[in-house]
N, CA, C and O atoms as CSV, one atom per row, in Angstrom:
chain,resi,resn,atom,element,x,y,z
A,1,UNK,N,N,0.851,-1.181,0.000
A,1,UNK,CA,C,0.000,0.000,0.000
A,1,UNK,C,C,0.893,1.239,0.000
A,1,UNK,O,O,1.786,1.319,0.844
A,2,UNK,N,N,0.744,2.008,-0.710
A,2,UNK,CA,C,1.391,3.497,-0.804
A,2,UNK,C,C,1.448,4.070,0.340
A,2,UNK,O,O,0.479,4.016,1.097
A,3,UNK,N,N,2.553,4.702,0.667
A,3,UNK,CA,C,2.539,5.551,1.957
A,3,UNK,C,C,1.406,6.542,2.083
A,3,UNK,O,O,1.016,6.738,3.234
A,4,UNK,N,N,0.737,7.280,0.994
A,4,UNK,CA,C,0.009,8.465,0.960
A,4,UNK,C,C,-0.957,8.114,1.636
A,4,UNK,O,O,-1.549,8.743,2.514
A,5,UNK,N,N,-1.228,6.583,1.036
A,5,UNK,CA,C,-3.139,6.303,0.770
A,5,UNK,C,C,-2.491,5.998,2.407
A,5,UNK,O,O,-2.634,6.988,3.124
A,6,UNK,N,N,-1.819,4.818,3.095
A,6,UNK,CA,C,-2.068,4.600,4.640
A,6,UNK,C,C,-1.857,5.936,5.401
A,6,UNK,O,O,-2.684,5.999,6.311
A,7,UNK,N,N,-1.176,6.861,5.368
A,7,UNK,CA,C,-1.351,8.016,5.904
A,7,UNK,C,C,-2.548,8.649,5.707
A,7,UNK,O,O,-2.840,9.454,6.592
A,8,UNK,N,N,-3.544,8.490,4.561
A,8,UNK,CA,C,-4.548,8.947,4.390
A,8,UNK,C,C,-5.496,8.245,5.418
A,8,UNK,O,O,-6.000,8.765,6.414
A,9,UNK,N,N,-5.638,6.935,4.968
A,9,UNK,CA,C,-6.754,5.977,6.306
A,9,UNK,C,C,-5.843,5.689,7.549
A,9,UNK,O,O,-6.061,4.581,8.041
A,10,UNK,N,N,-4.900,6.410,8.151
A,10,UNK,CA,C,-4.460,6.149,9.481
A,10,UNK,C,C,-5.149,7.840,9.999
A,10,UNK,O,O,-5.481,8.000,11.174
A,11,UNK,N,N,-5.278,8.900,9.048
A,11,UNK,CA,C,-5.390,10.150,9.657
A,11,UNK,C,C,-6.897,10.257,9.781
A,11,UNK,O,O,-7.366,10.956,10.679
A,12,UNK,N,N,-7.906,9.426,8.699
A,12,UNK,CA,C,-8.797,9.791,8.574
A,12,UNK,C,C,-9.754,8.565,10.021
A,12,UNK,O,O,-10.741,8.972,10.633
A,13,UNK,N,N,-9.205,7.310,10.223
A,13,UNK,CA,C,-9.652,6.557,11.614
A,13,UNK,C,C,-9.353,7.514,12.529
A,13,UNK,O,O,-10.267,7.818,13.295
A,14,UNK,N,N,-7.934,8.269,12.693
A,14,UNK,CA,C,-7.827,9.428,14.322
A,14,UNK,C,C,-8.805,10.375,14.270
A,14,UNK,O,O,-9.254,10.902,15.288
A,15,UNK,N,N,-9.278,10.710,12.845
A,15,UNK,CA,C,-10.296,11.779,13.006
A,15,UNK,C,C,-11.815,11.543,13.700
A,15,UNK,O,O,-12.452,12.146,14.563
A,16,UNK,N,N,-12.095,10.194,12.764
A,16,UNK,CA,C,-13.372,9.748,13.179
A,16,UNK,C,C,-13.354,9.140,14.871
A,16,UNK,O,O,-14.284,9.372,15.643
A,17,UNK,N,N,-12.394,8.512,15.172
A,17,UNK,CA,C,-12.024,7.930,16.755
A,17,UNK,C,C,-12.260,9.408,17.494
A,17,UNK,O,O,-13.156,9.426,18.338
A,18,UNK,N,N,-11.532,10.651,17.250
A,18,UNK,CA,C,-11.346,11.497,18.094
A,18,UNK,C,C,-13.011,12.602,18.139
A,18,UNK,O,O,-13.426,13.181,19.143
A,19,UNK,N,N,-13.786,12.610,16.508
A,19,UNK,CA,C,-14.712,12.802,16.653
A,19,UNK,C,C,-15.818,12.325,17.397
A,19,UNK,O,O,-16.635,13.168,17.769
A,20,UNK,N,N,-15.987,11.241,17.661
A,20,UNK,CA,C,-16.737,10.335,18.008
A,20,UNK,C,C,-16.532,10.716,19.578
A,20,UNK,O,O,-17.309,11.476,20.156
A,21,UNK,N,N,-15.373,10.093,20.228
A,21,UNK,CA,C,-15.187,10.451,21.592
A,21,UNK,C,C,-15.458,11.512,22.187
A,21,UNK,O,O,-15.914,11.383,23.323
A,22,UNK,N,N,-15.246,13.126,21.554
A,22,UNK,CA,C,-15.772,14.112,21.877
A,22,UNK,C,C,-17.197,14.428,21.653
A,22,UNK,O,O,-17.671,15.254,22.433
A,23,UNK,N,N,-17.729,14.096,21.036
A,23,UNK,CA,C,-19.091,14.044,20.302
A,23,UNK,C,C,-19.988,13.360,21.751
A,23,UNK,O,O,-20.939,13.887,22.327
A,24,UNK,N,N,-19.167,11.739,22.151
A,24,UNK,CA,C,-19.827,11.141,22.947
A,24,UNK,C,C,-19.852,11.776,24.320
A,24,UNK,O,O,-20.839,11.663,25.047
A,25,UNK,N,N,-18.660,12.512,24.712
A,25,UNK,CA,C,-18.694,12.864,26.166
A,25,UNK,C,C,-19.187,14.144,26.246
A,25,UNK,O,O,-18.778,14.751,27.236
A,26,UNK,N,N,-20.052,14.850,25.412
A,26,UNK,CA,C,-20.512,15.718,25.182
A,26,UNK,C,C,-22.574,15.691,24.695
A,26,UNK,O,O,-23.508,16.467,24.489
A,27,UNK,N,N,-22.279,14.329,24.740
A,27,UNK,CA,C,-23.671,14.088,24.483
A,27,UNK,C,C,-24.270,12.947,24.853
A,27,UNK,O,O,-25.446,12.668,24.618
A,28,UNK,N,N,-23.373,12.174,25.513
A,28,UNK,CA,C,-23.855,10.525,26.029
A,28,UNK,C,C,-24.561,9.566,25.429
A,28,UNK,O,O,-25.164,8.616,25.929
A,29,UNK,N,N,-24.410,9.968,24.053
A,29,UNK,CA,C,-25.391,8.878,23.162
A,29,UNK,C,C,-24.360,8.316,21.840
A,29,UNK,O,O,-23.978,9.119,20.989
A,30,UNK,N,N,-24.041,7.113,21.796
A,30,UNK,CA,C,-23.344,6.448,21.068
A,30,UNK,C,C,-24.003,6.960,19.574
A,30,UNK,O,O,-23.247,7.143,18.619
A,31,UNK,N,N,-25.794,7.221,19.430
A,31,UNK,CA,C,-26.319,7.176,18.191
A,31,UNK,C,C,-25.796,8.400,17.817
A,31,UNK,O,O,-24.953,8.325,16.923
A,32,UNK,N,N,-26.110,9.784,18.341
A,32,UNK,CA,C,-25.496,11.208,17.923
A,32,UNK,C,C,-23.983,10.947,17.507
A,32,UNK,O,O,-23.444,10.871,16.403
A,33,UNK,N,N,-23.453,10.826,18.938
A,33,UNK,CA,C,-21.746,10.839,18.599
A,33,UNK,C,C,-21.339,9.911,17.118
A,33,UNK,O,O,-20.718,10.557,16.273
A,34,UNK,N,N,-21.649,8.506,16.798
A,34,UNK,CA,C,-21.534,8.367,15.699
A,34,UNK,C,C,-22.086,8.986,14.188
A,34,UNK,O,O,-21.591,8.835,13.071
A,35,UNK,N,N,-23.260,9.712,14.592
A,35,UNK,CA,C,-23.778,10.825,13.490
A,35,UNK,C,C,-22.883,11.630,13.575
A,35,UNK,O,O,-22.179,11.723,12.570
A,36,UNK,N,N,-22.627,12.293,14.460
A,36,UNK,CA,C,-21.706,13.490,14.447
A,36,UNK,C,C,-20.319,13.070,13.835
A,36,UNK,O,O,-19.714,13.787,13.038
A,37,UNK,N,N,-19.982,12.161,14.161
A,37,UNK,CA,C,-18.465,11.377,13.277
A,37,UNK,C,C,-18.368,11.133,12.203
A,37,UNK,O,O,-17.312,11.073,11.573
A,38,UNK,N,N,-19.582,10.926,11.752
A,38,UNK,CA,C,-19.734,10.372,10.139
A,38,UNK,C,C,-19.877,11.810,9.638
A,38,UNK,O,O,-19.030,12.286,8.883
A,39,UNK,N,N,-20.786,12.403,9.990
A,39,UNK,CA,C,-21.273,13.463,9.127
A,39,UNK,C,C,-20.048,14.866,9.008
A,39,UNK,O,O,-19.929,15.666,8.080
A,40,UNK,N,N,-19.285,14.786,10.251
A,40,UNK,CA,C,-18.319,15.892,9.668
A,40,UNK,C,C,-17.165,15.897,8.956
A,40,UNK,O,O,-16.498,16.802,8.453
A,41,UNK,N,N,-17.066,14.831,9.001
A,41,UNK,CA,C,-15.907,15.022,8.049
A,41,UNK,C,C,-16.592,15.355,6.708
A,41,UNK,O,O,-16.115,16.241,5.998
A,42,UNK,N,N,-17.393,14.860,6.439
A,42,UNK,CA,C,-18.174,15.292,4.884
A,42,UNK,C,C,-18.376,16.402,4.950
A,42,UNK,O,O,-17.968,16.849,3.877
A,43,UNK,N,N,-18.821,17.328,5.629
A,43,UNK,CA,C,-19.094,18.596,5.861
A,43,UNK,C,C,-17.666,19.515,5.836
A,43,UNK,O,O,-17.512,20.550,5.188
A,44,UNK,N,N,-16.959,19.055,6.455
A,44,UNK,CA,C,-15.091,19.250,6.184
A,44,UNK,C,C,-14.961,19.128,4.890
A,44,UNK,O,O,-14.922,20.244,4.372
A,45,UNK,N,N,-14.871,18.230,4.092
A,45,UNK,CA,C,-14.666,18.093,3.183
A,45,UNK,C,C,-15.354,18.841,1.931
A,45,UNK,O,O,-14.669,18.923,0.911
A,46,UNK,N,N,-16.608,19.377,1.923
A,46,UNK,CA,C,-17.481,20.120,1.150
A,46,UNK,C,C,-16.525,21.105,1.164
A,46,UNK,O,O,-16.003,21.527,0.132
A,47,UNK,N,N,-16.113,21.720,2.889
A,47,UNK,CA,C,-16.059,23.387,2.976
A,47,UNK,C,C,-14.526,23.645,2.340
A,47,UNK,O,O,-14.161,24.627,1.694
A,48,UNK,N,N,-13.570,22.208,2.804
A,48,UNK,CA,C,-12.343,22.421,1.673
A,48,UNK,C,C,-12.409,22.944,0.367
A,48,UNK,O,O,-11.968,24.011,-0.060
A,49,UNK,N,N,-13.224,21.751,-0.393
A,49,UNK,CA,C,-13.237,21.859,-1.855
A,49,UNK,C,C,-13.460,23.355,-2.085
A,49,UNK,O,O,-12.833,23.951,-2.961
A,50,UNK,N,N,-14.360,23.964,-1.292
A,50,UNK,CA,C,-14.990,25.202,-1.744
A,50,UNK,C,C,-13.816,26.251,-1.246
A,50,UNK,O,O,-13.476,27.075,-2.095
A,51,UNK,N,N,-13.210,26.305,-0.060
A,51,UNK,CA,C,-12.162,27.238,0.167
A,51,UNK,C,C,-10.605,27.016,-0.519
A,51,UNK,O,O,-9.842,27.965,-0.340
A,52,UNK,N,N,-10.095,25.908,-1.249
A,52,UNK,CA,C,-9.535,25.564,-2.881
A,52,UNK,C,C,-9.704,26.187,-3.412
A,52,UNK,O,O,-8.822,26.816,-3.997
A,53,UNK,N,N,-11.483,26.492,-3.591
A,53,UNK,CA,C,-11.352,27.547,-5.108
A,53,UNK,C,C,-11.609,28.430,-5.008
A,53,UNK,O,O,-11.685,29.001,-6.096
A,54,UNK,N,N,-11.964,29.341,-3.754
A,54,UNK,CA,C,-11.181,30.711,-3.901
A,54,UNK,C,C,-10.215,31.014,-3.180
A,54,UNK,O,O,-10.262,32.090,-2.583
A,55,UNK,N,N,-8.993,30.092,-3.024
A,55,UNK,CA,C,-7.617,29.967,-2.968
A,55,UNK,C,C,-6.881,30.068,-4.139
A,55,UNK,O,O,-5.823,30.654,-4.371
A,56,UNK,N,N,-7.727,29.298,-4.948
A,56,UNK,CA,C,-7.223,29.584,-6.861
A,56,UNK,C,C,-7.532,30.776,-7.162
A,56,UNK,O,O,-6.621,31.564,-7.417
A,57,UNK,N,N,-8.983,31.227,-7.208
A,57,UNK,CA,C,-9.252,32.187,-7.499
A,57,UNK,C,C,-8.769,33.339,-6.893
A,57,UNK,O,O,-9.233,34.185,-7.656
A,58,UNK,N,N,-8.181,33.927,-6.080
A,58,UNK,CA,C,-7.426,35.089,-5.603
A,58,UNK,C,C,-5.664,35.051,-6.072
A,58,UNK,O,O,-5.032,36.014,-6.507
A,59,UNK,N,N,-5.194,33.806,-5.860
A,59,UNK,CA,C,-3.839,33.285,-6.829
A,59,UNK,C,C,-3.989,33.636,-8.216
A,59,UNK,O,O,-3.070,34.199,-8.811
A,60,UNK,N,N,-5.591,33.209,-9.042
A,60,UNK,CA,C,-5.434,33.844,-10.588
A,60,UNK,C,C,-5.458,35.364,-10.425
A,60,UNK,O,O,-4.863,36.058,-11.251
A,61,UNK,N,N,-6.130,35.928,-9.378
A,61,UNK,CA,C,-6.023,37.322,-9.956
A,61,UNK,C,C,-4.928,38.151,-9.755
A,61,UNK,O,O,-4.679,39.306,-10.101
A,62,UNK,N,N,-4.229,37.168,-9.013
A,62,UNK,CA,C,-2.705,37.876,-8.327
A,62,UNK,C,C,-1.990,38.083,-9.808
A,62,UNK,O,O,-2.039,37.239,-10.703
A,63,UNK,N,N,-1.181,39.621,-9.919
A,63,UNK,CA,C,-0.318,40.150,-11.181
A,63,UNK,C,C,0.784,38.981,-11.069
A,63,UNK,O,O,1.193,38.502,-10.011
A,64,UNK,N,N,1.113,38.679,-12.139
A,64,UNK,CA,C,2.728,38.187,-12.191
A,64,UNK,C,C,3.240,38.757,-11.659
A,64,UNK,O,O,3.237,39.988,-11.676
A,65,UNK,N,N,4.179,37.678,-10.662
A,65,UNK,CA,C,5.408,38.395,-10.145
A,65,UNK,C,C,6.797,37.554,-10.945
A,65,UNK,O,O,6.809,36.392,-11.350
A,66,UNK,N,N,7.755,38.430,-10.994
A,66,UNK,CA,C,8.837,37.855,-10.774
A,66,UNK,C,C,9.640,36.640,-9.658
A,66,UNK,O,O,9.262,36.350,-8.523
A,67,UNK,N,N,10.475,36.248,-10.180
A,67,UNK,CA,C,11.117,34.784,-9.024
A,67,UNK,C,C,11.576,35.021,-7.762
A,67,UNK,O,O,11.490,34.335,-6.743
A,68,UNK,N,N,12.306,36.579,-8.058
A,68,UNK,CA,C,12.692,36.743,-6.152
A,68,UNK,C,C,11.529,37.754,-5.901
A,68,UNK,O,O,11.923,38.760,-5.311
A,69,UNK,N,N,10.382,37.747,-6.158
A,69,UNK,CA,C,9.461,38.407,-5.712
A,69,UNK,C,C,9.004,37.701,-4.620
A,69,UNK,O,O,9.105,36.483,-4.766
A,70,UNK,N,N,8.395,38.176,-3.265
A,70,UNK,CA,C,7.789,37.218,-2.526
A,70,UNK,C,C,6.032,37.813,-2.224
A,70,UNK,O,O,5.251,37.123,-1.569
């Protein structure tokens, strides 16, 4: 297995483990806390894609710079 992809499903189990646990001691119900685990990372993931593209979009409108420009 590629290093990326197991770094990918070793980061994405700590997320859901660590969601879940906070979720649970915050709400005492195994059914929420696992809703709440499942559902945010998708919700994470929506708000990425969308803050990407106007990360691009402010990068396209940026003028050329030169190489030792910072």
């Amino acid at each position: 297995m590629p290093t990326d992809l197991l770094k990918t499903l070793t980061y994405l189990s700590l997320h859901l483990t660590i969601g879940f646990s906070v979720a649970y001691a915050l709400t005492g119900s195994i059914q929420v806390a696992g809703g709440i685990a499942l559902i945010e990372p998708c919700v994470n993931a929506v708000a990425f894609f969308f803050h990407e593209r106007a990360w691009k979009r402010r990068e396209a409108a940026r003028p050329a710079r030169g190489p030792l420009a910072a």
